[in-house]
Steps between C-alpha positions, in 0.01 A plus 500: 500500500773380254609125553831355437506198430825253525576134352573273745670143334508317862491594872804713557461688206155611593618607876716680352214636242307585840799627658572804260140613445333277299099545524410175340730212305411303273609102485468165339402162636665223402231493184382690238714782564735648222812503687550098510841552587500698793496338840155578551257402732299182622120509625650462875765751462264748291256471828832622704556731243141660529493492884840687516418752236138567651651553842656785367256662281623381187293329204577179330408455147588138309580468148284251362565643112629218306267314220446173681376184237177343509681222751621759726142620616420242798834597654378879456160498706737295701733821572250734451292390777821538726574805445153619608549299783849629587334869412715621283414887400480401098558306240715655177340297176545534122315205395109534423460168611677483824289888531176361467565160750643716726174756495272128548740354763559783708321779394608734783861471442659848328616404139775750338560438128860427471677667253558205278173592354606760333221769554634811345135674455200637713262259330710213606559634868080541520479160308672293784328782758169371379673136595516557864870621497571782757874595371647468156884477458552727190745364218859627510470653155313783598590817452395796784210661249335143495491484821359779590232429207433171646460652857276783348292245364459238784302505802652625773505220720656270262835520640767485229873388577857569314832388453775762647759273473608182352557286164325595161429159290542490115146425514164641628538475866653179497324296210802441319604127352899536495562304818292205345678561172852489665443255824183361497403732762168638476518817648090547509531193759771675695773369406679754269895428425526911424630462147500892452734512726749265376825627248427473171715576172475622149551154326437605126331829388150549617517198711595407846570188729573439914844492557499139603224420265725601162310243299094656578558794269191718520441782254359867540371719312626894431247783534491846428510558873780259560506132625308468791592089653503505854468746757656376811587837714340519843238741527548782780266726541663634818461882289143538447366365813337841556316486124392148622379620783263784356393226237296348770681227538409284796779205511842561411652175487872441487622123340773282581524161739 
C-alpha cells in the first residue's frame, strides 16, 4: 500500500492534512526541525498532535534533520527521549550524529533519512540501511531511471520516499549557503530567508545583484549549456504519479506548511 504523506506546520493545518486523506504527516517540534519559521509544535501540543492523528489511523513522523552544534546535544537526548515517550511513528534525520544518538537513545524508534542528505545512489540508500534506517527520503534531483535503479538495487523492505510536489533548492536538497550569505540565515539550521526566490537583476554583464541589495553584485559564469543560477520553480509531479507508482515507490510526500 502506497502512503501519502502531508506536511503539517501546526494543528489546523494537519486536521486538515488528516481531513483530505493524508496517511501520515510529517512535523517539527519547536527544535531541530528545518522549518524554524513555521508555527510548529511544542512537546505538549506534539503529544495532542500524536493522540489525535493515532485516533484516526494516521502516522506522525518529526523532522529532527537540522545539523545541531556540539552545544546543542544535551537539549537533543532531551527531545529525543520525548518523542519516544510521546510515541511518535519516526524520526526524519540527515545528520550522522543525531542518526547514531538516536539508534543508542532509543533504538526502537523508526529513523527515515531526510532528504537533506542528499542520497542520490543505491550504495548510499544500503549505507544508511546498514545504519538502522527503515525509510530513506530520496533527493529531489533524481531523475525516474535513478530511481528505479536505486529501487532495483535496494532491499525491498527499505522503504524509499519522494517529493511529488514542492520547492527545488539551488542546492543539493537544501545544503545551500545563500540565506547565510544574504541574511545571516543559515538555512541548514532551519532558518532559510529563500534567496532563490527573491527578484534579482542584470546589474553589469555576467553579473547579478538582489533588487534591494544593488550594491552585493555577484558574478556568474556562461557555459556552453547556458547559465544555470537558481532554479526556483515548484516541482509538480502531479503527471507521472503512475511512473512513480510502478517505480516502487512507497511514500509520496507532498511539501508545503
Amino acid at each position: 500500500m502506497k502512503e501519502l504523506l502531508c506536511p503539517a506546520g501546526n494543528f489546523e493545518k494537519m486536521k486538515a492534512a488528516i481531513l483530505y486523506g493524508a496517511d501520515a504527516v510529517y512535523l517539527a517540534s519547536d527544535m531541530f526541525g528545518m522549518r524554524a519559521a513555521a508555527d510548529n509544535f511544542t512537546l505538549e501540543e506534539l503529544e495532542e498532535a500524536t493522540e489525535y492523528a493515532h485516533a484516526r489511523g494516521v502516522k506522525i513522523y518529526v523532522t529532527v534533520n537540522t545539523m545541531p552544534h556540539t552545544n546543542e546535544y544535551g537539549r537533543l537526548k532531551k527531545y529525543l527521549l520525548e518523542y519516544d515517550r510521546i510515541g511518535v511513528d519516526a524520526l526524519i534525520i540527515s545528520d550522522l550524529g543525531v542518526l547514531t544518538l538516536a539508534r543508542e537513545l532509543i533504538p526502537n524508534m523508526e529513523i527515515h533519512i531526510s532528504t537533506q542528505a542528499s542520497v542520490v545512489s543505491a550504495d548510499a540508500a544500503n549505507a544508511y540501511y546498514k545504519l538502522g534506517a527503515k525509510r530513506v527520503v530520496l533527493a529531489r534531483e533524481l531523475s525516474l531511471d535513478e530511481i528505479n535503479e536505486i529501487r532495483r538495487n535496494t532491499p525491498r523492505d527499505l522503504e524509499l520516499e519522494c517529493f511529488i510536489h514542492g520547492s527545488m533548492c539551488i542546492s543539493y536538497s537544501g545544503r545551500c549557503l545563500l540565506s547565510n550569505f544574504y541574511t545571516g540565515r543559515d538555512a541548514n539550521r532551519g532558518a532559510c530567508a529563500q534567496p532563490c526566490r527573491w527578484n534579482y537583476t542584470n546589474s553589469l554583464p555576467l553579473a547579478f545583484a538582489e533588487e534591494k541589495r544593488l550594491d552585493d553584485v555577484l558574478n556568474i559564469e556562461e557555459y556552453k549549456e547556458g547559465s544555470f543560477v537558481m532554479s526556483s520553480k515548484d516541482m509538480c509531479m502531479i503527471e507521472h504519479i503512475d511512473d512513480l507508482m510502478e517505480s516502487g515507490i512507497d511514500s509520496f510526500k507532498i511539501e508545503g506548511r
